[in-house]
Backbone bond lengths (Angstrom), bond angles and torsions (degrees), N, CA, C in turn:
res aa  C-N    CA-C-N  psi(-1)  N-CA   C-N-CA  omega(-1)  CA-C   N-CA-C  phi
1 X - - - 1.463 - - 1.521 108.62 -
2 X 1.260 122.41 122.25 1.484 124.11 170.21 2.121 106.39 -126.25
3 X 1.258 99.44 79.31 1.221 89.98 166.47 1.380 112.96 -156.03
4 X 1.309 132.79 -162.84 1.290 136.49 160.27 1.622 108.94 -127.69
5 X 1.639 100.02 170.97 2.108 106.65 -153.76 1.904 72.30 -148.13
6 X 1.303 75.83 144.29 1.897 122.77 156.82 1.489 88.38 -70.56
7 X 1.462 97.16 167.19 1.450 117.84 173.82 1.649 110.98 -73.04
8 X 1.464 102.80 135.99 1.865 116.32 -168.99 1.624 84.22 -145.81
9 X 1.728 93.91 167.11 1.270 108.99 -168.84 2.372 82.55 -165.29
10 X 1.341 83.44 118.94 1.131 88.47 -175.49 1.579 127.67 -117.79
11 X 0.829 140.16 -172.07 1.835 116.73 -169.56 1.653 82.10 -122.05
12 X 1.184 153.84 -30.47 1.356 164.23 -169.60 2.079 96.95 -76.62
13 X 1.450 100.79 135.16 1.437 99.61 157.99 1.600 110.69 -82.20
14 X 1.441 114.67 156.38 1.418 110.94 -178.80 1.633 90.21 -128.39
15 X 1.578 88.83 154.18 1.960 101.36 172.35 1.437 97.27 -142.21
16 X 1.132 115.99 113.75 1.626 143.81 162.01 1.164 139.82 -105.01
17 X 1.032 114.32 111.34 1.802 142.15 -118.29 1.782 85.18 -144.15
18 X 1.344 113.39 126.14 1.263 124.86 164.79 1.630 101.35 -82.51
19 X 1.269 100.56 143.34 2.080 97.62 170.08 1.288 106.83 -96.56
20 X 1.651 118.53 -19.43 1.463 107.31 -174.09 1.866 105.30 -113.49
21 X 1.226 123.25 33.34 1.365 147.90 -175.72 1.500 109.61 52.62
22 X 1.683 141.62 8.12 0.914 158.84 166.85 1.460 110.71 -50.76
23 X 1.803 122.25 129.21 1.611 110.85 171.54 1.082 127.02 -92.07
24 X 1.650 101.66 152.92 1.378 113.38 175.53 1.227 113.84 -88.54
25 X 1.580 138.13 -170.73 1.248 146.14 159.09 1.450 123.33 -124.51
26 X 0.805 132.17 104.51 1.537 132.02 172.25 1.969 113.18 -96.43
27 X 1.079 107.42 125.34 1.421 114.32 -172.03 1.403 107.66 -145.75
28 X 1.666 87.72 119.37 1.984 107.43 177.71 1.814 122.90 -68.46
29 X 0.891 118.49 -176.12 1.299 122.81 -176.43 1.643 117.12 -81.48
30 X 1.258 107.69 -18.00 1.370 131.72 -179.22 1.553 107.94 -77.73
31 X 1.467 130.55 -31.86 1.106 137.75 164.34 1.813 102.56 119.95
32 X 1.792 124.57 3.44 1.062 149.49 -144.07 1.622 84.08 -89.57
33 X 1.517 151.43 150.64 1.343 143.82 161.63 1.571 113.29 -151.57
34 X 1.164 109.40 152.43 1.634 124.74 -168.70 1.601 124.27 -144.64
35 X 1.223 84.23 103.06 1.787 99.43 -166.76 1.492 102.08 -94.88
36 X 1.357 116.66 162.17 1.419 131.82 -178.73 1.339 106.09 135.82
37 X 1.853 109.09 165.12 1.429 108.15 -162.85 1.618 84.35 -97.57
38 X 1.186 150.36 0.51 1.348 135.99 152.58 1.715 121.45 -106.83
39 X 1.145 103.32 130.01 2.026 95.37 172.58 1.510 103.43 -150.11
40 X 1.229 129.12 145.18 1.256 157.90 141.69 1.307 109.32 -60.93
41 X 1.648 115.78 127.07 1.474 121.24 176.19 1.745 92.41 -117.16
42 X 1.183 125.10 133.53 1.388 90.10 172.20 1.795 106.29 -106.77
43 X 1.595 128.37 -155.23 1.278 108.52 -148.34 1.972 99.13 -86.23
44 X 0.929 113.42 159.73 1.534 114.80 166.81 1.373 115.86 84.87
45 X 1.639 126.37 -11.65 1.391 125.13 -166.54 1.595 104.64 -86.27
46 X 0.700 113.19 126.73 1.709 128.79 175.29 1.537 116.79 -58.99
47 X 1.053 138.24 118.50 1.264 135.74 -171.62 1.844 127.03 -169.74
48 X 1.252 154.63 -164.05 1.013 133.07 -148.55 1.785 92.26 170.85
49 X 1.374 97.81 116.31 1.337 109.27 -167.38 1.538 120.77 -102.57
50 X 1.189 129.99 137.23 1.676 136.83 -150.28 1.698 81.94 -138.42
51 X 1.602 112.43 112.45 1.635 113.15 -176.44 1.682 96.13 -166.65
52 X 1.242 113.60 43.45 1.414 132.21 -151.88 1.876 88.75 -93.21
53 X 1.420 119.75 102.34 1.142 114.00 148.29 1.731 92.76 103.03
54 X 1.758 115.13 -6.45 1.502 112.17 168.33 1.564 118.18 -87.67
55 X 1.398 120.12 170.33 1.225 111.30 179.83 1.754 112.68 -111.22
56 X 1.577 89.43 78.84 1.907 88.36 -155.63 1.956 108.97 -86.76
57 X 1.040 96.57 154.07 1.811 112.89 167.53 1.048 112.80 -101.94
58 X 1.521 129.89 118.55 1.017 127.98 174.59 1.408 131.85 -129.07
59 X 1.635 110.77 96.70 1.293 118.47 -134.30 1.826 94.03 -99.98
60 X 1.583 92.29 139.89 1.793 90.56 -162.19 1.629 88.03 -111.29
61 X 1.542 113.61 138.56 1.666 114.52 167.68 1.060 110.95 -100.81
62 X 1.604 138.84 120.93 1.049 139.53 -148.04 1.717 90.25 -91.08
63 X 1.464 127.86 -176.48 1.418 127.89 164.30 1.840 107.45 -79.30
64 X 1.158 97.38 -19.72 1.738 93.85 176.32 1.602 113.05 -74.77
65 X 1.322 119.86 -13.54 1.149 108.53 -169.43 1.320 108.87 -80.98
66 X 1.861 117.27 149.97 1.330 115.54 161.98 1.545 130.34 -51.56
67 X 1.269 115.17 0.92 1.593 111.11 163.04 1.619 137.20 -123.89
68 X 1.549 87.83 -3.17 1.528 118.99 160.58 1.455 104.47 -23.39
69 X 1.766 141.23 -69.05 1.247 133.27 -172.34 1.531 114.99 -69.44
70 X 1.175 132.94 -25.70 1.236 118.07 152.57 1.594 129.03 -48.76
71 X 1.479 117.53 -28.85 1.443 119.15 -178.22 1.400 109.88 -101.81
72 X 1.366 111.29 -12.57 1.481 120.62 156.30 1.610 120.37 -55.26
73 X 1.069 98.66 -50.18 1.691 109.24 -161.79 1.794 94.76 -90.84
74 X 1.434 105.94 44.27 2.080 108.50 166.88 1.334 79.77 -146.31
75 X 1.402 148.24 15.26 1.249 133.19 -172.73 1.436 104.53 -47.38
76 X 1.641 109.74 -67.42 1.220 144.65 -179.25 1.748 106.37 -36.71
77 X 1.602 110.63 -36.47 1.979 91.67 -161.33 1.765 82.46 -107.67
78 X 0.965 130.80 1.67 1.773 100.13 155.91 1.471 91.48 112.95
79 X 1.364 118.55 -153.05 1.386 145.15 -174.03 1.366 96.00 -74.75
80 X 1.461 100.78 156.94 1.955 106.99 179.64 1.431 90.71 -143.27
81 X 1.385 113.59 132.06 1.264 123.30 159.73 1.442 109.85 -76.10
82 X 1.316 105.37 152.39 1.541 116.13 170.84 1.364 119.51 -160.82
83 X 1.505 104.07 144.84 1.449 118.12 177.93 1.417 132.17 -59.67
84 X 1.155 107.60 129.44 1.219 109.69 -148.33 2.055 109.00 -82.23
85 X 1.301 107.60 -17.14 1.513 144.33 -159.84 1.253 83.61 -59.20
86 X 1.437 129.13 -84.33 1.441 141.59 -167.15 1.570 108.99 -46.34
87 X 0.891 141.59 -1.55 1.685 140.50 149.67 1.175 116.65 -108.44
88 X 1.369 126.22 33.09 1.028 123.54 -174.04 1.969 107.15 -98.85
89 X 0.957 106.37 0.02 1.659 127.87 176.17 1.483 104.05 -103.16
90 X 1.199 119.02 19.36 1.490 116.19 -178.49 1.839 99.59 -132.13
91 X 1.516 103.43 -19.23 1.755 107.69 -172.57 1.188 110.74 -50.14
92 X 1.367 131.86 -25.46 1.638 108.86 -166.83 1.914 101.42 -91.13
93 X 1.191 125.27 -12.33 1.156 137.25 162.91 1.139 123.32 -83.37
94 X 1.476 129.12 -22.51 1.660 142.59 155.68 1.623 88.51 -60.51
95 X 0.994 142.78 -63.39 1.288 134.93 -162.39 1.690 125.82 -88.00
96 X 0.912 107.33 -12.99 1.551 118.64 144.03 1.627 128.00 -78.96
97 X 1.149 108.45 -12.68 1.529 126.44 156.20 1.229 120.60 -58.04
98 X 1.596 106.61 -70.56 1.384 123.86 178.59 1.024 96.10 -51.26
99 X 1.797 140.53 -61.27 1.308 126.97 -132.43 1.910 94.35 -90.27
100 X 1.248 111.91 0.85 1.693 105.60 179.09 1.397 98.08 96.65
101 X 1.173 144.23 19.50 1.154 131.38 173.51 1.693 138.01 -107.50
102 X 1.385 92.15 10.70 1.781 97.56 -179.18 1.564 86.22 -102.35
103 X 1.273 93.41 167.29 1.372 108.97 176.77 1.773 106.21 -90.87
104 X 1.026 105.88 -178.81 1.427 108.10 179.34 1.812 109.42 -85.90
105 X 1.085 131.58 -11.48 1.400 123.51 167.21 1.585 92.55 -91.61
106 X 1.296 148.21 -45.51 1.603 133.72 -174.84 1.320 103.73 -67.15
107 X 1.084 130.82 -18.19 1.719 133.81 169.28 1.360 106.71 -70.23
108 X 1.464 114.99 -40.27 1.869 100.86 -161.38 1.734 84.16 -89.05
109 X 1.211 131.80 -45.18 1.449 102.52 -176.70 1.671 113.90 -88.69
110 X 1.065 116.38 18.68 1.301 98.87 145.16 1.962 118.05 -98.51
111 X 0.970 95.78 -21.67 1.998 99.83 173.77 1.741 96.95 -75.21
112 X 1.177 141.22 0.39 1.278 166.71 168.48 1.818 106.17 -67.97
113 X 1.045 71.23 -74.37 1.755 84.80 -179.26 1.325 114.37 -78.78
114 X 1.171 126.30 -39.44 1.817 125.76 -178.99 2.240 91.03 -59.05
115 X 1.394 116.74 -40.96 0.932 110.86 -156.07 1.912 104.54 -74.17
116 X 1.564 118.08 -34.45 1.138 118.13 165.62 1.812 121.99 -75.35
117 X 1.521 115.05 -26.98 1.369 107.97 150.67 1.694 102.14 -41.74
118 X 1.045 118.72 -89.09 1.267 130.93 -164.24 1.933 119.99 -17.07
119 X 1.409 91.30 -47.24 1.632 104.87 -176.47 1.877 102.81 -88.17
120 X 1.074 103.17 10.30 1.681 99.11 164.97 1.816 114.31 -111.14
121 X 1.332 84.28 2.54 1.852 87.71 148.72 1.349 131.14 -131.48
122 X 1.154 120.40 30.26 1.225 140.05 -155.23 1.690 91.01 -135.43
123 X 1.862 110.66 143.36 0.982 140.35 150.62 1.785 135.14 -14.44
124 X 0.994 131.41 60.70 2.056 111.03 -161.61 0.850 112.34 -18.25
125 X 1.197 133.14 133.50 1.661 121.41 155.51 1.683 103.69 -110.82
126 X 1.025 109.73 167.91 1.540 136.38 175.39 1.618 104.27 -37.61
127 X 0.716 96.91 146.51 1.773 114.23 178.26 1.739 89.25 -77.93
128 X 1.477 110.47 134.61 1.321 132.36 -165.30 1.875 76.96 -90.01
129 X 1.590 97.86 131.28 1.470 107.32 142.15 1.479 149.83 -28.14
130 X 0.964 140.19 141.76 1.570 123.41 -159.27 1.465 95.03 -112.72
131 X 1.190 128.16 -16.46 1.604 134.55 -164.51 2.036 85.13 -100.02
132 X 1.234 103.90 -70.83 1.915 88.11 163.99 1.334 123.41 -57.32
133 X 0.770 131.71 -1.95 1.536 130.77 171.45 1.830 108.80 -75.82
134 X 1.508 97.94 -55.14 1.376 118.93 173.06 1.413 118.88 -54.93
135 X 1.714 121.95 -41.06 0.866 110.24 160.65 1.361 138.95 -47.86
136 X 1.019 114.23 -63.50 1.324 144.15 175.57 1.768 113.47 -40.33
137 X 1.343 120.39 -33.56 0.940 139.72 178.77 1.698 114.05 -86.89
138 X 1.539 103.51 -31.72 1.534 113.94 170.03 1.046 114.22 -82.02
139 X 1.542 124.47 -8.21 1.928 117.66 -179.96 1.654 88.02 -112.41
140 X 1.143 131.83 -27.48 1.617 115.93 176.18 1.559 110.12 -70.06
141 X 1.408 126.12 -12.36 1.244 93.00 170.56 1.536 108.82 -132.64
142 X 1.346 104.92 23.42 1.946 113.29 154.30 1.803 99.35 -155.35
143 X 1.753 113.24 88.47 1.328 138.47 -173.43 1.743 105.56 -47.55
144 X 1.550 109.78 -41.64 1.251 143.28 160.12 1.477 134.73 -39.50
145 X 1.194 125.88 -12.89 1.405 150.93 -179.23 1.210 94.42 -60.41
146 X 1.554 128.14 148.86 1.362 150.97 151.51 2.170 102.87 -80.52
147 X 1.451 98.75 160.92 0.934 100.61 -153.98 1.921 83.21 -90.87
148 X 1.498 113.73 -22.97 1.451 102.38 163.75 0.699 126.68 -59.19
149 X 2.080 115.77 -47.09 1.268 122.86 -163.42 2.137 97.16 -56.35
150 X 1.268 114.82 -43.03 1.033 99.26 177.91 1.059 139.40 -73.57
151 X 1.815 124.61 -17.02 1.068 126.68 166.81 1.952 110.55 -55.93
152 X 1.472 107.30 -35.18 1.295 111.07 -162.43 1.495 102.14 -60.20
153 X 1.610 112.01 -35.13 1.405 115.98 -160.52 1.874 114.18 -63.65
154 X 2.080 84.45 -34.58 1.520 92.56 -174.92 1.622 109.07 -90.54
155 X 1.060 140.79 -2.03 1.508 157.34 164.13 2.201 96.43 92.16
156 X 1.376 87.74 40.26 1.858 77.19 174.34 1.018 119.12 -152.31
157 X 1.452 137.22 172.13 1.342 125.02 -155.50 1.353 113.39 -78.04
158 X 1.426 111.56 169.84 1.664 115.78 -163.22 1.503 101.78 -85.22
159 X 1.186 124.20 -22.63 1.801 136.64 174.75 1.460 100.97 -73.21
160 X 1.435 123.93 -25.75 1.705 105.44 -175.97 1.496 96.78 -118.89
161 X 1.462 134.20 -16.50 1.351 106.14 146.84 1.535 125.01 -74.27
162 X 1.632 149.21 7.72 0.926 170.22 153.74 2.029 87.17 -57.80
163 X 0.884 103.71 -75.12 1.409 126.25 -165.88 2.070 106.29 -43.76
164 X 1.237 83.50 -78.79 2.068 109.66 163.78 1.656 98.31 -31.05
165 X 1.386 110.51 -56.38 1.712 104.97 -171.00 1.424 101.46 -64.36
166 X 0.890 102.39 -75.35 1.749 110.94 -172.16 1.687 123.22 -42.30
167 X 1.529 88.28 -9.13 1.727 81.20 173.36 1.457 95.28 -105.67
168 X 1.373 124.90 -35.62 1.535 109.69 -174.45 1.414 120.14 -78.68
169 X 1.230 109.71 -14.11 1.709 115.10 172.92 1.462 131.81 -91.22
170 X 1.288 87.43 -43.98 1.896 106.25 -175.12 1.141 127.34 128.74
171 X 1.397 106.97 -28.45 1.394 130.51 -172.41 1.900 116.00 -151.38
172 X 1.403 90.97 168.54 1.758 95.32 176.42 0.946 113.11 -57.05
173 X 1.513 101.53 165.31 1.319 118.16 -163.57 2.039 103.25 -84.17
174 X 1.517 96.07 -47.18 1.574 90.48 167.73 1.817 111.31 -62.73
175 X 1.384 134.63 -46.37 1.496 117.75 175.26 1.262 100.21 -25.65
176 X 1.551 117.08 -81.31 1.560 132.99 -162.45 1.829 106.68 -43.78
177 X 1.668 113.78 -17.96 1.388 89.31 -168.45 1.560 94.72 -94.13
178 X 1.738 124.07 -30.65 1.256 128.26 145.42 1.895 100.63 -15.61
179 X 0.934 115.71 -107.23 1.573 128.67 -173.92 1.277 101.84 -12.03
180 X 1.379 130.37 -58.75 1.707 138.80 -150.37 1.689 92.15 -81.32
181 X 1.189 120.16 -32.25 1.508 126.39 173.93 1.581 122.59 -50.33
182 X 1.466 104.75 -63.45 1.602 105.76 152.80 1.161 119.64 -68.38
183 X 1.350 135.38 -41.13 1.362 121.55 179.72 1.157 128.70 -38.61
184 X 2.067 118.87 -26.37 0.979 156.05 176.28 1.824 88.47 -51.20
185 X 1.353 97.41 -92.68 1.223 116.07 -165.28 1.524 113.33 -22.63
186 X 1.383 136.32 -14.17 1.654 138.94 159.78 1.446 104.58 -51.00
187 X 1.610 109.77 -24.09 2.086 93.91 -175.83 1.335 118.79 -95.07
188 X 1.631 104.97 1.61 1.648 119.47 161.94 1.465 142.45 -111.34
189 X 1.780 96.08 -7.91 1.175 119.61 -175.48 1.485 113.35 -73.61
190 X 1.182 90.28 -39.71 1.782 91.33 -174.65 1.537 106.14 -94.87
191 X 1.459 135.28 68.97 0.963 140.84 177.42 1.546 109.54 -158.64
192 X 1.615 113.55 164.13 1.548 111.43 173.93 1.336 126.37 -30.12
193 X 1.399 124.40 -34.41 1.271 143.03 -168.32 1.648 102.76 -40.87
194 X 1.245 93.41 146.23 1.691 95.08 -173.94 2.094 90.09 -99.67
195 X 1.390 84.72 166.89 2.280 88.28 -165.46 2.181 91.72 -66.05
196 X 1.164 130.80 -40.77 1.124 117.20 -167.60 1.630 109.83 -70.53
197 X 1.494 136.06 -20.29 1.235 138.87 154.09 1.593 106.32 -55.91
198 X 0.853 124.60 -62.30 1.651 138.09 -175.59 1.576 91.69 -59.21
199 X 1.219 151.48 -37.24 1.041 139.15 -179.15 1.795 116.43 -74.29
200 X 1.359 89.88 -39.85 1.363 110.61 -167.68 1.499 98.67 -65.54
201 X 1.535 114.84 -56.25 1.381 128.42 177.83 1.774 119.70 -42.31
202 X 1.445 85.75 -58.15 1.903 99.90 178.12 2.088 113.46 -61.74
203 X 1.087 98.71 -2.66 1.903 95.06 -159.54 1.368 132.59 130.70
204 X 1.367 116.22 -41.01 1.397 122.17 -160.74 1.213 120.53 -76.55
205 X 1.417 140.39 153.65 1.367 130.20 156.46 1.241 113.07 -52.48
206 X 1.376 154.30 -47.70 1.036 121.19 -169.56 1.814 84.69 -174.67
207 X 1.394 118.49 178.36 1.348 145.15 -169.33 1.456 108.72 -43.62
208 X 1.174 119.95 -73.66 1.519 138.76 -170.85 1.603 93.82 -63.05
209 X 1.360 154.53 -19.20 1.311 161.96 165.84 1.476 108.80 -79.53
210 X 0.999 137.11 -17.80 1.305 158.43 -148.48 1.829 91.88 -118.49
211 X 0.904 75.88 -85.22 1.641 101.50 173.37 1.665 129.36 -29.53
212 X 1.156 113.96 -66.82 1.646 138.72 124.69 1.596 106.52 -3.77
213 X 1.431 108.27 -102.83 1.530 112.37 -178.53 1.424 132.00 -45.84
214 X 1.554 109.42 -30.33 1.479 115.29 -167.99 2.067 105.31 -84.29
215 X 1.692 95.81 -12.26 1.502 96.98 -175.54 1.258 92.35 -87.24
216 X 1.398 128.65 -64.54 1.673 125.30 167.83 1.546 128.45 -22.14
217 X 1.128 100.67 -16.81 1.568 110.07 179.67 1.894 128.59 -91.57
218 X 1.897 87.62 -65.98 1.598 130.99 150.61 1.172 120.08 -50.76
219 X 1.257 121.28 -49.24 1.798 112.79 -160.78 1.442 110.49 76.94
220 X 1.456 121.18 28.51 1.429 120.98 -169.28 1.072 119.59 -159.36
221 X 1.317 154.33 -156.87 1.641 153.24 -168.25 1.794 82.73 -133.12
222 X 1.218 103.77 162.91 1.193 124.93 170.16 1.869 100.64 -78.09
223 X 0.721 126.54 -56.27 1.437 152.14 -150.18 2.043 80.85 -66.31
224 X 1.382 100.48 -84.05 1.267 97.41 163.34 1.712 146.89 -0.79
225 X 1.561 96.79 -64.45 1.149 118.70 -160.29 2.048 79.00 -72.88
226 X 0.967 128.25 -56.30 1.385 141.83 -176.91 1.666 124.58 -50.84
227 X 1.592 98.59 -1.06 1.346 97.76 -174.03 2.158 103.62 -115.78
228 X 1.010 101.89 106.07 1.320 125.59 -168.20 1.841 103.24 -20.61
229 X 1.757 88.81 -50.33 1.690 93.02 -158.81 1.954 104.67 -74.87
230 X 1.717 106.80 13.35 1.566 79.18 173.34 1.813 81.93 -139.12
231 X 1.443 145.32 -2.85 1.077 113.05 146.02 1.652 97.75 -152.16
232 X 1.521 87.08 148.38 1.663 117.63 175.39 1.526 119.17 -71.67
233 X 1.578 117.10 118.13 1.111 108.67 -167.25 1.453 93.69 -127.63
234 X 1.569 121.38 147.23 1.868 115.98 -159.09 1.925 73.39 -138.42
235 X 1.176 110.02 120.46 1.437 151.61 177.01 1.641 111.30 -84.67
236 X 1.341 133.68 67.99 1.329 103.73 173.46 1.531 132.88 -44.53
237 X 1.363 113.05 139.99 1.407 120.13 168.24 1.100 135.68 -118.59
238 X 1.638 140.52 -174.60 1.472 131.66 160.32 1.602 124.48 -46.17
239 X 1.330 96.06 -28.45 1.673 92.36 -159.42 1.921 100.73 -138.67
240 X 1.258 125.78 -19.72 1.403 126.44 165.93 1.246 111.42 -164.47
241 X 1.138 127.71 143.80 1.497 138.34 158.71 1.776 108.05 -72.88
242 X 1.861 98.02 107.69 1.488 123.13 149.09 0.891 117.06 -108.21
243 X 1.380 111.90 152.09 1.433 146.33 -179.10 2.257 94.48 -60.25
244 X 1.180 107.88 127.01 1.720 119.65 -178.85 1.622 87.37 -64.19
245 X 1.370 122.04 146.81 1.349 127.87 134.83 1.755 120.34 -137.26
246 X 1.206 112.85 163.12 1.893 106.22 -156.04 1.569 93.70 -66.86
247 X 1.139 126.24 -18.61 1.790 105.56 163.04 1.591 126.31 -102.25
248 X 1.482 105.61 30.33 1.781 121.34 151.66 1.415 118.19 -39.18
């Protein structure tokens, strides 16, 4: 990644890791900023990224992941600096990243490992719930769930699974199904589809609504994100992972 973002606020923790040990800048709304070639964003904090001309990784922890509640529970203290030393056994694979050359399974376990580097400088937190765990796992793979239908699933009331989500995530349970809605929209985006189908498809009333949210998120235009020559997008397939281009 070599660019810079408008202010986003994302439901995912991010860890951004220079590959060529060069710093980035991350700067809050408060005017507060944090440079270094490693930083911890954790999920929901608002901020605006200066990485202009670095070759950064920017590894997002979804709420499904098994380490998601550790990066949950820093929501509250902001940005975390971090050492950059302890990934330094991962650089020649940070840089086969950048250059397009891992495949998409050597990418997820290496974003695997940057993410458990990561939690060996970081704080313990509490053993994540098993009934939130479950949740979380029951709206990722039907986004659509009622907040009864889910209480029914877990045998408890819809006010204390309301409750259970919101402490293990950050936010509501409808935000998060908001979120899982676009998240969607990655299995239409990268295809012929023109952005007001893809809008239409994902939820939204219409383009400019679409449009709106996905920059608030990204730091980018939809349109943007879709144009080859400013970011690389690697598509799994049947038989190899290529890079998407608008005549895929």
């Amino acid at each position: 990644m070599k660019s810079s973002s408008g202010v986003t606020s994302r439901h995912s923790a991010a860890i951004l890791v220079s590959a060529d040990s060069r710093a980035v800048t991350v700067a809050l709304r408060d005017g507060t900023s944090f440079a270094g070639p490693a930083l911890l964003v954790p999920p929901l904090v608002p901020r605006s990224l200066d990485a202009a001309g670095v070759a950064l990784l920017s590894v997002n922890v979804m709420p499904s992941h098994r380490s998601f509640h550790v990066f949950s529970a820093l929501q509250h203290t902001g940005v975390q600096t971090l050492q950059r030393e302890p990934y330094s056994a991962c650089d020649a694979d940070m840089q086969r990243l950048v250059a397009g050359e891992l495949t998409l399974d050597e990418a997820s376990a290496l974003f695997d490992r940057l993410i458990d580097l990561t939690c060996t400088q970081l704080p313990p937190a509490p053993p994540q719930d098993p009934a939130a765990r479950m949740l979380i796992q029951l709206l990722d793979e039907n986004p659509d769930l009622s907040i009864e239908e889910l209480a029914r699933q877990l045998g408890r009331p819809p006010q204390a699974v309301s409750r259970l989500f919101s402490s293990a995530v950050g936010m509501s349970a409808r935000d998060y199904q908001g979120w899982l809605r676009l998240r969607r929209m990655h299995d239409v985006m990268f295809t012929p589809r023109s952005l007001t189908d893809v809008a239409l498809d994902v939820g939204f009333s219409d383009s400019p609504q679409f449009s709106r949210t996905y920059h608030r998120w990204y730091g980018r235009s939809p349109s943007s994100t879709r144009d080859p020559s400013q970011v690389r997008v690697f598509v799994r397939g049947d038989a190899a992972d290529e890079p998407w281009s608008p005549k895929s």
